[in-house]
N, C-alpha and C positions, 0 to 999 in steps of 0.2 A: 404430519409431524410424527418423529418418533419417541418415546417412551420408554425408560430406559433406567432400572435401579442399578446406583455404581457406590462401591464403598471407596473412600475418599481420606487418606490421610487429617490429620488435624489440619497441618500447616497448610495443606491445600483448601481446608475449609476456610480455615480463617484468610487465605488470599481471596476469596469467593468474594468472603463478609466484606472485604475491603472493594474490591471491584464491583459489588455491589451498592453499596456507597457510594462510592465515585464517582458513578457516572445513573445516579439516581436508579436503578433497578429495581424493577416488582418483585420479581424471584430470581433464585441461585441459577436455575434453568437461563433465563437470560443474562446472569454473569458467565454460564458456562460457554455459552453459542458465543459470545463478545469476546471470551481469550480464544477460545478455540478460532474464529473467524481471523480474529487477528494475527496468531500465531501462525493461520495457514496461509495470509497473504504475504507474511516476510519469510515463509521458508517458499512458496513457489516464484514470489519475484526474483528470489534467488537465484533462481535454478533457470536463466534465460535458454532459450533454442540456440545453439551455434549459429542458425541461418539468422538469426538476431542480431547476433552480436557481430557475425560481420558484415552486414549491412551498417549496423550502427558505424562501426569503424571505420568503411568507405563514406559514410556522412559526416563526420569526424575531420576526416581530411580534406575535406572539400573548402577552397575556399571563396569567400563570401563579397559580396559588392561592395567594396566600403563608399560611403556617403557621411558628411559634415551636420549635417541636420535633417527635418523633416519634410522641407522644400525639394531636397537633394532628391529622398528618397523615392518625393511622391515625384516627381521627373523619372526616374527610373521606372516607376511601377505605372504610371499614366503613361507615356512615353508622349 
């Protein structure tokens, strides 16, 4: 783990003290790792691979068995 003195805005403290709160937190250090981790999973799920996205989109367009109920379907998938 790293160790690390950072000087910190008020309002940023006082969001700490809140998200500390929250979501029950020992210390500010685990309010910090909790936005930071989260903030970093919705700006890289962001950011997809093109070879992603168009795969996704050839998935997208495909289309699917349709079946009436769950007799139907297990017929299809049992054959």
């Amino acid at each position: 783990m790293v160790q690390a003195m950072v000087e910190i805005p008020e309002k940023a403290n006082q969001i700490l003290n809140i998200v500390k709160a929250k979501h029950n937190l020992k210390t500010k250090s685990e309010a910090i790792s909790l936005v930071v981790m989260e903030y970093g999973s919705n700006m890289l799920e962001s950011q997809l691979k093109p070879e992603y996205l168009q795969k996704l989109s050839k998935l997208e367009k495909e289309k699917g068995v349709p079946f009436k109920n769950i007799r139907e379907l297990r017929k299809l998938v049992e054959g």
